[in-house]
MIROVO-68242 format. One line per 2 residues: for each residue x, y, z of C-alpha. Coordinates in Angstrom, 2 decimals. Layout:
X:Y:Z ~ ...;
END
This chain:
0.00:0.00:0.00 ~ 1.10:3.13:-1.19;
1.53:6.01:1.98 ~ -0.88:9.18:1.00;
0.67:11.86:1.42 ~ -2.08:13.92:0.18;
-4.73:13.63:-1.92 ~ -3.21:12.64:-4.74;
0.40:12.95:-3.38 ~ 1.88:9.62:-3.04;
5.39:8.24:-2.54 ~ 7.20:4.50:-3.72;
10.46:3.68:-2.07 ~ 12.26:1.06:-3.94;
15.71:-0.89:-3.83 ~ 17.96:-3.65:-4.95;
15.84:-3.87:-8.45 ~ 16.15:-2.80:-11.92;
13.49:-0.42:-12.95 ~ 12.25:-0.66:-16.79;
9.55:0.31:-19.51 ~ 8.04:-2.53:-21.75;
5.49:-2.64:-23.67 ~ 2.93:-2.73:-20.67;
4.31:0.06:-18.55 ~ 7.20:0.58:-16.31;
8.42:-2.26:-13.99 ~ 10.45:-3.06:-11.20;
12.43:-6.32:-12.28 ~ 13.19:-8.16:-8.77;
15.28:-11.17:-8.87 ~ 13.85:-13.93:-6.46;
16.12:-16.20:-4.42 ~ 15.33:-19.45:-7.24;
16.87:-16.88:-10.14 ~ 13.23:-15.82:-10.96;
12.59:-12.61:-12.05 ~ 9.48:-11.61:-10.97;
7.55:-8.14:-12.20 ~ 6.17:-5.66:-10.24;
4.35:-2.69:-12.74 ~ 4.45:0.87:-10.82;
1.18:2.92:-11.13 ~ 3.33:6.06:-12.28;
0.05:7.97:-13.41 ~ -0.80:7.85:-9.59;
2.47:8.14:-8.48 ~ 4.35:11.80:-7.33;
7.46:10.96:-6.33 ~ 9.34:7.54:-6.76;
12.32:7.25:-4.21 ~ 15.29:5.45:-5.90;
17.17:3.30:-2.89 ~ 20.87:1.46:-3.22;
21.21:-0.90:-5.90 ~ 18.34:0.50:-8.05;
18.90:0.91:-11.91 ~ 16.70:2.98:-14.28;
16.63:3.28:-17.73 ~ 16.06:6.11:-19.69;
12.42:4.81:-21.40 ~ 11.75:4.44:-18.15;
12.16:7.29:-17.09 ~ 10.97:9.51:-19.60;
7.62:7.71:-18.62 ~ 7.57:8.88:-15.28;
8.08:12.70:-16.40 ~ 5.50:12.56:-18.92;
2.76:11.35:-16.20 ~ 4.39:14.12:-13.89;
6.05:11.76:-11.27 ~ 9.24:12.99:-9.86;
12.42:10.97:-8.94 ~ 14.36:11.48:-6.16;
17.93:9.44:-5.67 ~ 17.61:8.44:-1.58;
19.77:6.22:0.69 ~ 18.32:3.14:2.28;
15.09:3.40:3.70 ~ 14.51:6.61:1.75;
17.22:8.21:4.06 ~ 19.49:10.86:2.56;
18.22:12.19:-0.17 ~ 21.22:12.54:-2.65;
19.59:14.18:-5.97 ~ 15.84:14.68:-7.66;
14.30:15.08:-10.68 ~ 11.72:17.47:-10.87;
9.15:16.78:-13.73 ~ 8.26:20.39:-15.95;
4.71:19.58:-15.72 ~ 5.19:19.60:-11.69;
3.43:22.53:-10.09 ~ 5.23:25.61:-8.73;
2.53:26.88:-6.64 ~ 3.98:25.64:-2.97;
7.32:27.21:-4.76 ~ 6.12:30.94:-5.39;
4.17:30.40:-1.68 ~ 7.75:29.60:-0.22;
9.29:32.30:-2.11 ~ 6.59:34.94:-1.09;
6.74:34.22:2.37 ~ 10.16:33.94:2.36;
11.37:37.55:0.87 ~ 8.75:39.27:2.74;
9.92:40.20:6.34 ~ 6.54:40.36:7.96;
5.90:37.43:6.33 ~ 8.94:35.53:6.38;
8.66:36.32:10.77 ~ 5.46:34.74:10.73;
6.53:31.40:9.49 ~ 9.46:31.33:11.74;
7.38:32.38:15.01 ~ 4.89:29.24:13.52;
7.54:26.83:13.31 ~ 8.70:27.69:16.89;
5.08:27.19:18.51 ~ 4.71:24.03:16.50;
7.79:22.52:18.50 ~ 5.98:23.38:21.67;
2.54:21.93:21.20 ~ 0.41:22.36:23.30;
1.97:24.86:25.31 ~ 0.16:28.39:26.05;
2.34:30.98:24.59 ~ 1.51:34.80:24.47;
1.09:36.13:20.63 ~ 2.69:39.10:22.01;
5.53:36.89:21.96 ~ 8.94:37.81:19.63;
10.68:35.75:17.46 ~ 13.87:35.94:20.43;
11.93:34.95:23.46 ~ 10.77:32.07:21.32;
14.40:31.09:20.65 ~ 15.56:31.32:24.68;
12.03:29.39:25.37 ~ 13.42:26.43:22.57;
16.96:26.55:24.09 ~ 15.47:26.02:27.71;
12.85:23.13:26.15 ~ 16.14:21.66:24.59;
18.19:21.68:27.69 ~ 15.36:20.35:30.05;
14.71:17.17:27.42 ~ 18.38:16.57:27.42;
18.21:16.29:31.40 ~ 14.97:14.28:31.33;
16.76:11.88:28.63 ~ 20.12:12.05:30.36;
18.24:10.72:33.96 ~ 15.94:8.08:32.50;
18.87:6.56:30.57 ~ 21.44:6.95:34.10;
24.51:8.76:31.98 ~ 25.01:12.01:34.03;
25.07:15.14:32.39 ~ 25.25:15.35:28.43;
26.02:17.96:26.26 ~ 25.34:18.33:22.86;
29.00:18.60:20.78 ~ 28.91:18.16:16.95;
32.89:18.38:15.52 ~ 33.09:16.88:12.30;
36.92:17.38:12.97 ~ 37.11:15.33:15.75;
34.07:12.71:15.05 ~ 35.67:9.39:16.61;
36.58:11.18:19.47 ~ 32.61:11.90:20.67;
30.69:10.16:22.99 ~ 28.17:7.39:22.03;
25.26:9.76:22.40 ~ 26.62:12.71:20.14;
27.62:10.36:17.68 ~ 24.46:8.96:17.15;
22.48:12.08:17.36 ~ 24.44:13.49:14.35;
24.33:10.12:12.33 ~ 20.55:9.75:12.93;
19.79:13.95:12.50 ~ 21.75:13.34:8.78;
19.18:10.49:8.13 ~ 16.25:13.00:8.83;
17.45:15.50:7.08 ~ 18.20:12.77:4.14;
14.03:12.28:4.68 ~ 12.77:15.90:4.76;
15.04:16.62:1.62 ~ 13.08:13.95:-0.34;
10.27:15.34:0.64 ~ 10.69:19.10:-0.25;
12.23:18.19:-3.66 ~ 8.78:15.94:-4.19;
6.51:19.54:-3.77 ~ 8.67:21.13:-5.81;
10.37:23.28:-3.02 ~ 13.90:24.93:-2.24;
15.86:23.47:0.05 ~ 17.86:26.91:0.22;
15.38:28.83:1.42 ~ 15.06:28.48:5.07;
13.13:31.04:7.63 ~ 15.28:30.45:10.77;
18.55:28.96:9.83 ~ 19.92:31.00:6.44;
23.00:30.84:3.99 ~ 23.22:27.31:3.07;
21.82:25.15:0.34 ~ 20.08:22.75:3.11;
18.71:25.84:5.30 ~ 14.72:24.53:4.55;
15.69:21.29:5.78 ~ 17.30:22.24:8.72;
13.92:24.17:9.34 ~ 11.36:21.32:9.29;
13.37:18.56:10.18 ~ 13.70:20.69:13.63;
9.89:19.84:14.02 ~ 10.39:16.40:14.70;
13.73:16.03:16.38 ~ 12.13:15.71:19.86;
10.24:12.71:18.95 ~ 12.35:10.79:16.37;
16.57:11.40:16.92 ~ 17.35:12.40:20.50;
15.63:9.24:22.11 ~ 17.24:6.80:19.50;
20.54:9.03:20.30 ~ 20.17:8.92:24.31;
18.76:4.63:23.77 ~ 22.36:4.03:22.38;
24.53:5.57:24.73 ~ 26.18:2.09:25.48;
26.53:1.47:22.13 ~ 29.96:0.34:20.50;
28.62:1.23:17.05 ~ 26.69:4.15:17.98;
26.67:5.87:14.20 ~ 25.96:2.51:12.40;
23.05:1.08:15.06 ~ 21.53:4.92:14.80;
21.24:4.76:11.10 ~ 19.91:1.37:11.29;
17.52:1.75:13.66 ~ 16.33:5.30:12.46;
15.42:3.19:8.59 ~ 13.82:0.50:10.75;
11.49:3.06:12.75 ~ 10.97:4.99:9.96;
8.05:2.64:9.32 ~ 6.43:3.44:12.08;
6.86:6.79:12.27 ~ 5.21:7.96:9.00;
6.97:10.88:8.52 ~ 6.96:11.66:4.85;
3.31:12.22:5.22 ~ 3.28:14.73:8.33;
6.62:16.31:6.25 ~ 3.96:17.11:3.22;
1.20:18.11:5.64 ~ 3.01:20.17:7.82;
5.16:22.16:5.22 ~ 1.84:23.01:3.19;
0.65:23.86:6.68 ~ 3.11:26.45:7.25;
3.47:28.03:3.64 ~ -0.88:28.29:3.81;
-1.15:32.18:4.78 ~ -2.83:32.48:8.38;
-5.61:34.71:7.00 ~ -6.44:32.22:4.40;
-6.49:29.10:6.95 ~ -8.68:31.17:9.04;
-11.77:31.43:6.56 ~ -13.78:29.50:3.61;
-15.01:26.51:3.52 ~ -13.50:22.90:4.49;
-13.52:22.26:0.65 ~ -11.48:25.10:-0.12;
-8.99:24.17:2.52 ~ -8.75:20.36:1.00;
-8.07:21.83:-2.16 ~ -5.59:24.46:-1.37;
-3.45:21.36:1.00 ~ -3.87:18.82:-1.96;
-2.37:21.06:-4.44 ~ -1.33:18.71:-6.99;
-2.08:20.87:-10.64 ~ 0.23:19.85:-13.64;
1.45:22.68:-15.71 ~ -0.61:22.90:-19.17;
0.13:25.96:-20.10 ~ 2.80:28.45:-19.43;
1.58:31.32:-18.68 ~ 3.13:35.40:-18.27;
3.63:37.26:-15.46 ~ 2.37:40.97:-14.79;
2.65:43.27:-12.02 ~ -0.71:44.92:-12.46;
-2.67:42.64:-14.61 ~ -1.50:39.45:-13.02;
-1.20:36.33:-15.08 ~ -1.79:36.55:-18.58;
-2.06:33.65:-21.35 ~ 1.63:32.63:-23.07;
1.83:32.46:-26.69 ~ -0.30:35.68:-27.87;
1.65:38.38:-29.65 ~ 0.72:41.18:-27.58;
2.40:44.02:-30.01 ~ 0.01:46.71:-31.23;
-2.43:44.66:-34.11 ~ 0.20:41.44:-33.52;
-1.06:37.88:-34.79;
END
């Protein structure tokens, strides 16, 4: 069964097959332990992005298939962790794009998101709107330090502290080095999933000036919950890095995240005033976004969009 992301937003993770067109459709060729080759056809038309594990060859049929039914391909490490390159279909949509972009290079705007992102780490907790992006930033540090402790006590190892030096990685402590194995695995996931809507990883609203800044943003929601206890549950470990990966791919089918990735994100590029009124419909609609490109259109600053392909000169044809 095939995760919904949305609507009509779907992800396939495969691996260890070779991935073909014939005269049916495209298939996944998997070899079977007698020498069999047994074939598994992907739905493609109903498929948005198809994750491409180790050992996974493609060919090019094959793939110019999935870009004419709009389904984009993402290169991923196992499990769908680390997400290593995409390819984005033309026909793919770049309405959660110019959102991102909108709210991004406008400062009121931009402010919003970030203060959003912040109270979505805290839940439930009653915050003050009056509240500024800085308070919210000594409120996460304090959160952060206070889950450390309560992780640190339940799992009897004193006090920890986090330390990422990629200069000096053999030298950490079973905790740290899992925590930074198992964070690169999330942000492996969160990558797949922003290439899949289209999105730039670059374009972050609280960390800034690097090509993975978005990533860093969202995967932030969910490191409470899914890397520091798998970090903190290995601190005995002798292979902390490898057992973190491992076990992060393994609970990775549990967790769902690729489909709370998609909601969320759309979540947080939706503009406040427009969450806050019409219908339920109109909400579906706007968070199921999933419109092919049929026509390129022109851009405007006081008419808006205006058809492509019209000679717009004085008595043009």
């Amino acid at each position: 069964m095939l995760p919904r992301v949305a609507d009509s937003l779907s992800f396939l993770y495969l691996d260890m097959v070779r991935v073909v067109q014939d005269d049916t459709g495209v298939c996944a060729q998997i070899k079977t332990d007698g020498g069999r080759t047994d074939l598994v056809y992907l739905p493609t038309a109903a498929l948005s992005c198809l994750l491409l594990g180790p050992g996974v060859s493609i060919t090019t049929r094959a793939l110019s298939t999935l870009a004419r039914h709009g389904t984009s391909v993402v290169c991923v490490g196992a499990g769908g962790i680390r997400a290593y390159a995409g390819i984005l279909p033309d026909s793919l949509t770049t309405r959660w794009l110019e959102q991102q972009v909108t709210t991004w290079a406008d400062p009121a705007k931009r402010l919003d998101v970030a203060i959003h992102m912040y109270r979505m780490r805290f839940q439930d907790a009653d915050i003050p709107h009056t509240v500024t992006l800085e308070q919210l930033r000594g409120m996460e540090g304090q959160r952060m330090k206070a889950f450390y402790k309560i992780l640190a006590q339940q799992h009897g190892i004193g006090r920890f502290r986090r330390n990422y030096r990629p200069d000096q990685w053999d030298s950490q402590d079973p905790v740290n080095l899992a925590l930074s194995a198992a964070n690169t695995c999330l942000y492996g996931v969160v990558h797949a999933a922003l290439l899949a809507l289209g999105l730039s990883p670059a374009l972050g609203y609280v960390h800034t000036g690097t090509q993975h800044a978005f990533v860093y943003d969202i995967a932030d929601l969910y490191k409470a919950e899914t890397t520091l206890p798998l970090a903190f549950a290995l601190h005995s470990s002798d292979n902390a890095e490898q057992e973190a990966r491992r076990r992060f791919r393994e609970d990775l089918r549990l967790l769902r995240l690729l489909p709370r990735i998609v909601s969320d994100v759309q979540s947080l590029l939706t503009p406040r005033h427009n969450a806050a009124v019409g219908t339920d419909d109109d909400k579906d609609e706007e968070r199921s976004e999933r419109q092919d490109v049929r026509m390129v259109h022109l851009w405007d600053p006081h008419a808006g969009v205006l058809p492509a392909g019209v000679n717009y000169a004085a008595g043009g044809n």
